[in-house]
C-alpha positions in Angstrom: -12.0 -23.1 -18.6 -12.6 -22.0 -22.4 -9.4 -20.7 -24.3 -11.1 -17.3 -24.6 -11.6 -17.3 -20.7 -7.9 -18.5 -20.3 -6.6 -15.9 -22.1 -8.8 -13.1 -20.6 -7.4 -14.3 -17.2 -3.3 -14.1 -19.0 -4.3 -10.4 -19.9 -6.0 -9.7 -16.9 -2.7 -10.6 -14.5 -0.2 -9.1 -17.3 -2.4 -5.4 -16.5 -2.1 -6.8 -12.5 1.1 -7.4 -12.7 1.9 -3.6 -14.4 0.0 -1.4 -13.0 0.3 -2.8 -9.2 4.0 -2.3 -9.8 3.8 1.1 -11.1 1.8 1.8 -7.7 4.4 0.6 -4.9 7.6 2.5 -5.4 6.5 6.1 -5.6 5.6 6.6 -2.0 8.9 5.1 -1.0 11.3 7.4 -3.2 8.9 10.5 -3.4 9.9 11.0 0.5 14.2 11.3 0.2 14.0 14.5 -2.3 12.0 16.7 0.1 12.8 14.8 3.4 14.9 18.2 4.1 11.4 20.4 3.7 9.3 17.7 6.0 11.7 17.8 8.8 12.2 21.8 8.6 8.3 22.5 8.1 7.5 20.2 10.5 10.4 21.0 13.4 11.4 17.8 13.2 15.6 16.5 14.2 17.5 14.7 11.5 17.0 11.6 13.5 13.1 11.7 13.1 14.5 12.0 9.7 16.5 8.4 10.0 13.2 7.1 11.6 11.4 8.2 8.6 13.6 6.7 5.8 14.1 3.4 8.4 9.8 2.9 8.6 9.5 1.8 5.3 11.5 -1.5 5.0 11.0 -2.0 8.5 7.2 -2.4 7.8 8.3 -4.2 4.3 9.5 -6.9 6.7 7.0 -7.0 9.3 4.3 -7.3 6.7 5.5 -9.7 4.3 5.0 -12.3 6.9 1.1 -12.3 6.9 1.2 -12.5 3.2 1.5 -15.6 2.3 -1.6 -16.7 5.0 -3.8 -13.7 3.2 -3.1 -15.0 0.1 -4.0 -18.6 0.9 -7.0 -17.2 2.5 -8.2 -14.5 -0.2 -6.3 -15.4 -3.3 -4.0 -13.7 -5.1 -6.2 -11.5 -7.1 -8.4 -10.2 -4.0 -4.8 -9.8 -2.1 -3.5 -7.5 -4.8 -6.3 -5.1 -5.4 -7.0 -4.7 -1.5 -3.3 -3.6 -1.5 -4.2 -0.9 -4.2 -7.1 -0.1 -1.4 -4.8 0.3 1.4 -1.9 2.2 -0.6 -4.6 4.7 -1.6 -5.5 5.3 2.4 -1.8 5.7 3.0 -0.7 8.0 0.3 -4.0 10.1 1.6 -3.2 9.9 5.4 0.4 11.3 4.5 -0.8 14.5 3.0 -2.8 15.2 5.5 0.3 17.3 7.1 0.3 16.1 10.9 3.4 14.4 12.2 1.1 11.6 13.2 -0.5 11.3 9.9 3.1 11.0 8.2 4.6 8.1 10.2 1.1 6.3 10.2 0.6 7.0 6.8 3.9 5.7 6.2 3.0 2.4 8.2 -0.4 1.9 5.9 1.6 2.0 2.6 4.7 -0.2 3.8 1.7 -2.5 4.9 0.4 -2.1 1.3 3.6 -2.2 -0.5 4.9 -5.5 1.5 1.9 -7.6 1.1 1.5 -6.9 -3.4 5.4 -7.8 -3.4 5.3 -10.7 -1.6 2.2 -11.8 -3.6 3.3 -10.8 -6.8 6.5 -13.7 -7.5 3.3 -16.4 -7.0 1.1 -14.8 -9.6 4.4 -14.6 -12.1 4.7 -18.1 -11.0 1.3 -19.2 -11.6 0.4 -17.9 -14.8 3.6 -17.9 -16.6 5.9 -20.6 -15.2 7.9 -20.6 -18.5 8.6 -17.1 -18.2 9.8 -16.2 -15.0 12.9 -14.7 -15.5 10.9 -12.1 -18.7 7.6 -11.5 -16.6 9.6 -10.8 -13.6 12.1 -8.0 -15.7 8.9 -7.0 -16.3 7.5 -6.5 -13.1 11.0 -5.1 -12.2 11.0 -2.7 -14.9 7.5 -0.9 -13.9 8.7 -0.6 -10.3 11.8 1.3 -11.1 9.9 3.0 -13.7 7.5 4.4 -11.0 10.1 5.1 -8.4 12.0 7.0 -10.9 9.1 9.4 -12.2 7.9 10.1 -8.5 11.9 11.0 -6.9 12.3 13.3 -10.4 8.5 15.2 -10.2 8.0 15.4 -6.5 10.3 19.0 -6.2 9.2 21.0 -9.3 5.8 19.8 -8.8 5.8 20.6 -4.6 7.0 24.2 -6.3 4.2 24.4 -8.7 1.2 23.5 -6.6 3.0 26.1 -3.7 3.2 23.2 -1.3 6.6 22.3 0.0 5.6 18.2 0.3 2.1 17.6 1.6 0.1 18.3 -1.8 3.2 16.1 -4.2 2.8 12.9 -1.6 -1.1 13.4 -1.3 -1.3 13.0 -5.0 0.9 9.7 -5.4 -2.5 8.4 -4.6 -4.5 9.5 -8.0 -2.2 7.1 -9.8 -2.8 4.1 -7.3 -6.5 5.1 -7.7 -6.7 4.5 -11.6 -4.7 1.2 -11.1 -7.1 -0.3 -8.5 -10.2 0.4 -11.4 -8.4 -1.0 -14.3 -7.5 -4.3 -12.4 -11.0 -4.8 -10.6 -12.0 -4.3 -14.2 -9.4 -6.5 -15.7 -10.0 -9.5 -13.0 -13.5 -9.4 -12.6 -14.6 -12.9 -12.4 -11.1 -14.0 -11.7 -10.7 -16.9 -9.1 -7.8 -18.2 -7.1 -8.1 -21.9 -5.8 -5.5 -22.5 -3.0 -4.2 -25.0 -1.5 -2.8 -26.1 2.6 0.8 -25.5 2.6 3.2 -25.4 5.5 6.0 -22.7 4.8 7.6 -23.0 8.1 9.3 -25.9 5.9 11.5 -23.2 4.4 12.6 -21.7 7.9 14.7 -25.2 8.2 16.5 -24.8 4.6 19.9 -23.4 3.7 19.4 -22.7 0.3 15.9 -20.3 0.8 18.5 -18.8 4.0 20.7 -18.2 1.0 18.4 -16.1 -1.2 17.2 -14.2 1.9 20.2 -13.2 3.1 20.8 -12.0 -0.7 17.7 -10.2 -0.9 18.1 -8.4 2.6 21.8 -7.3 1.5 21.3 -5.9 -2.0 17.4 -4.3 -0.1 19.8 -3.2 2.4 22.0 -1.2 0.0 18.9 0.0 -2.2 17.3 1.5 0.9 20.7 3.5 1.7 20.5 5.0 -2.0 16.6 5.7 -1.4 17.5 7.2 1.8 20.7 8.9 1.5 21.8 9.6 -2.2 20.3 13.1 -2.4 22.2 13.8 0.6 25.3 12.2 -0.5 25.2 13.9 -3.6 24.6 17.7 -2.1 27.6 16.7 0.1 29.4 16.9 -3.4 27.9 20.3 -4.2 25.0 19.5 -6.3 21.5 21.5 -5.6 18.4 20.0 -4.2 17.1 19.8 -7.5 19.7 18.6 -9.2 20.3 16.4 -6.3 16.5 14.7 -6.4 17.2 14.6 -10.1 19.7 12.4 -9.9 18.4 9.9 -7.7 15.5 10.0 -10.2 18.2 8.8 -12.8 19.4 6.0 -10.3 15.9 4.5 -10.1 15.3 5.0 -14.0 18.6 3.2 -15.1 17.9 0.5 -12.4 15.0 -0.5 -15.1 17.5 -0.9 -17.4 19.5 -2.9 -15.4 16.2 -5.1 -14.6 16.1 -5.9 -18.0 19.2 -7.8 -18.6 18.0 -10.5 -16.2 16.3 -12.4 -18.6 18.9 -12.2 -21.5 22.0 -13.3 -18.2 19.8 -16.1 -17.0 19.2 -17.6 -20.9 22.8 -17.7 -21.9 24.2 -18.9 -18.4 23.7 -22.1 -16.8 23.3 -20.6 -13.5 23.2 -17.0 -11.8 26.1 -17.0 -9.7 28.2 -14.8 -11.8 26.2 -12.7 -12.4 25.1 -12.2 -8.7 29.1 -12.0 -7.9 29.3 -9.3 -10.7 26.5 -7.3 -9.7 28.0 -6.7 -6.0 31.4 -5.5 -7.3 29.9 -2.9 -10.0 27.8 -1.8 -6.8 30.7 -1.5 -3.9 32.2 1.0 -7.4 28.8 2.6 -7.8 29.2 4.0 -4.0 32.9 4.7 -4.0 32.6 6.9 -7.1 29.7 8.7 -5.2 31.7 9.3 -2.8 34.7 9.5 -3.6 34.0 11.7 -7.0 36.4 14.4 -8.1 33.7 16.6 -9.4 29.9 16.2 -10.5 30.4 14.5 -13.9 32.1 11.6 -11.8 29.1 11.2 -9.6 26.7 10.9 -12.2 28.8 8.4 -14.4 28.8 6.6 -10.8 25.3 6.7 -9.9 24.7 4.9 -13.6 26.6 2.9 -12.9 25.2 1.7 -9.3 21.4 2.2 -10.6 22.5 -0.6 -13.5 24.0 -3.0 -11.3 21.1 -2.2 -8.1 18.3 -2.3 -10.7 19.9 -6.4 -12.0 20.5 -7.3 -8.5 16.7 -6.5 -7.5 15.3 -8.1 -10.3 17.7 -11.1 -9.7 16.2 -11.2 -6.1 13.1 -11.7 -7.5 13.7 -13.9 -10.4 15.5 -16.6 -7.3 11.8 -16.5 -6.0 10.6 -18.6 -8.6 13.5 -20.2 -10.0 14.4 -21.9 -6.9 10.7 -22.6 -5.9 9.2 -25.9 -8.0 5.7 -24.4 -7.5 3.7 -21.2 -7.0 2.8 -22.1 -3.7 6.5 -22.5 -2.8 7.5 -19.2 -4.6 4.9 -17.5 -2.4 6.1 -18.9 0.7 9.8 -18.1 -0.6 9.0 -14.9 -1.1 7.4 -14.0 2.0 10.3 -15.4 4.0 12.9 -13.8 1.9 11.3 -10.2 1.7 10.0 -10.4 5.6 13.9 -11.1 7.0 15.5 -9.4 4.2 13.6 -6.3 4.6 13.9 -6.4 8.2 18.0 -6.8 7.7 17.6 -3.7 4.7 16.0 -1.6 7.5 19.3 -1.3 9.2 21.2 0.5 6.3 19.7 3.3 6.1 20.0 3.6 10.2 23.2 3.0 10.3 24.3 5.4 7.4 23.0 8.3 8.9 24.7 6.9 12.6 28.0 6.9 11.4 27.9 9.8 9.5 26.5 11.9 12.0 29.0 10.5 14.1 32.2 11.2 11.8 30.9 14.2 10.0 31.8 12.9 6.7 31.5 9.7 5.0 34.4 7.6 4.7 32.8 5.1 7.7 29.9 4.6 6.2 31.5 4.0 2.5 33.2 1.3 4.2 30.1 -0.3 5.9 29.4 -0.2 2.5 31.8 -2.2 0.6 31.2 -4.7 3.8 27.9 -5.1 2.5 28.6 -5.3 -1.4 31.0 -8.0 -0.2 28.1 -9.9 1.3 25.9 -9.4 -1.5 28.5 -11.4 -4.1 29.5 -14.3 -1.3 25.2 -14.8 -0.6 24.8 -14.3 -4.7 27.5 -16.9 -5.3 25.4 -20.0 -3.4 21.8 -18.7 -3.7 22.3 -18.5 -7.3 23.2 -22.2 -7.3 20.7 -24.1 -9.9 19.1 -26.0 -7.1 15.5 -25.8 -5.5 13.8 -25.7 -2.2 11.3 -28.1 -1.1 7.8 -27.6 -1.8 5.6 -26.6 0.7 2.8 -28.4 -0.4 3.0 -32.2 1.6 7.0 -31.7 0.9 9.5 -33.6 3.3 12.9 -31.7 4.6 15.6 -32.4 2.6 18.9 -33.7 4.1 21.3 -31.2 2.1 18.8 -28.3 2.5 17.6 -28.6 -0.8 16.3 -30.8 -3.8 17.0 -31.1 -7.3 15.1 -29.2 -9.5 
């Protein structure tokens, strides 16, 4: 391959890489501001609304398993933009207004969403294996970015159209459209050459245990804010609005928070502090929610939480390929991480809306909580360990669960 080629390919998966982010966090956080208007113009109970907020890292899970054999079939690039393709069906079958068409709508894009972020890690891998920890801040840094512009414009623009949430979820879908052209435009040409790997190797090792049990417990915790902050917040005596407003901020300053990865992981010789850090300034992220005094607390607090959610995320994904010798590996990594880890996220925002039901109030499930921020700094303190799995490419089991990098 010709330099000029080579570096048509590098810009090709750097525009990949953006704009497939941008696309797959917008039809999860659009849903949480105006869950309150689906529910009441569809008739629907608060726990269809707990099903509703549940579906999406449910299918994040499910999904991310069959990733890693559509990748090895397709290739990355032919994975990615189908997702685009089956994102764009979702975010249309959603608006179409039906109960029906919302939770299967809701099925299509967690089935589009799972597969591009499972994929994603092996492409970083791939094409910039110097850069993992920068590319992936990245990658981080569009997906808040997108999440954060769709939970902040989905009320005033459900109010401006005169359509209380079917026209504001339909269009999350012109945005996926432009990014499916650009990259079939960008990666024209593009080819993947895989390889026969056996990730069932992973299933056997502590260490790739380790980082997906700290995925699923900082997912788990994310999903609760995508789910439940609003509602947290109103119990406080914000506004709807105001209320959707600030879990736009959240999932803005969690792109902030992405972006000290990179500069934590150069200056350290491992990431265990900083994954033990990250869970503490989360458990005080939630208590200041909700336990704030007044409004000005819970804003300082929901900073703080987005800074320290947005770094654990991007943290999760930087493991992927810093504890993966290979892309191959990172792939199979990833899929095994995200499939479980979503699967154990799924739970959070169930459980939340459980106990709170339950107790009227929500000093049980602030404790459930700090339970899980706990889990989140013990799992970051040994996944962040400077070791590596085994690769799944003709690799052997190692005796200790890992091998040296």
């Amino acid at each position: 391959m010709t330099t000029q080629l080579r570096e048509r390919f590098a810009i090709g998966t750097s525009v990949l890489v953006v704009l497939v982010a941008l696309a797959l966090r917008p039809p999860v956080t659009a849903v949480a501001p105006v869950l309150d208007r689906i529910l009441g113009d569809l008739g629907l109970s608060s726990t269809f609304g707990g099903v509703l907020t549940t579906l999406p890292p449910v299918c994040l899970g499910v999904f991310a398993f069959v990733a890693p054999r559509l990748r090895q079939r397709f290739g990355d690039e032919r994975v990615l933009v189908g997702c685009l393709v089956v994102l764009l069906a979702g975010n249309l079958l959603r608006a179409a207004g039906s109960v029906w068409a919302l939770v299967g709508g809701t099925v299509v894009v967690g089935a589009g969403i799972a597969v591009a972020n499972v994929a994603l890690p092996g492409v970083i891998k791939r094409d910039f294996p110097s850069r993992v920890p920068g590319v992936t801040a990245l990658y981080t840094m569009c997906l808040t970015l997108g999440g954060a512009l769709a939970a902040s414009v989905v009320v005033p623009l459900g109010g401006a159209l005169g359509s209380a949430w079917r026209l504001p979820l339909g269009l999350l879908a012109v945005p996926v459209l432009l990014a499916l052209l650009l990259c079939a435009f960008a990666l024209r040409g593009a080819v993947s050459r895989q390889r026969v790997v056996r990730p069932g190797l992973l299933w056997r090792n502590r260490l790739a245990w380790q980082v997906t049990g700290f995925m699923g417990a900082q997912s788990l915790m994310a999903y609760v804010v995508f789910g439940w902050l609003p509602s947290m917040a109103q119990s406080q005596g914000m506004s709807a609005e105001a209320a959707g407003a600030l879990l736009g901020v959240q999932a803005a300053v969690q792109a902030l928070g992405s972006l000290t990865v990179p500069v934590l992981c150069r200056r350290l010789r491992d990431q265990r502090w900083v994954a033990m850090a990250l869970g503490v300034l989360t458990a005080l992220g939630f208590a200041g929610v909700l336990l704030a005094p007044g409004t000005a607390v819970v804003w300082t607090a929901t900073v703080v939480l987005g800074l320290a959610q947005g770094a654990a995320f991007g943290l999760a994904l930087t493991l992927f390929g810093l504890r993966a010798p290979d892309s191959d590996t990172t792939v199979a990594l990833s899929g095994m991480a995200q499939g479980a880890g979503y699967l154990i996220a799924a739970t959070g925002p169930l459980l939340i809306g459980v106990l709170h039901g339950a107790t009227g109030g929500w000093t049980v499930p602030l404790v459930l909580l700090m339970v899980c921020c706990a889990g989140e700094t013990v799992l970051g303190a040994v996944a962040g360990r400077d070791r590596q799995v085994p690769s799944v490419i003709g690799a052997q089991h190692a005796g200790d669960g890992t091998t040296a990098p």
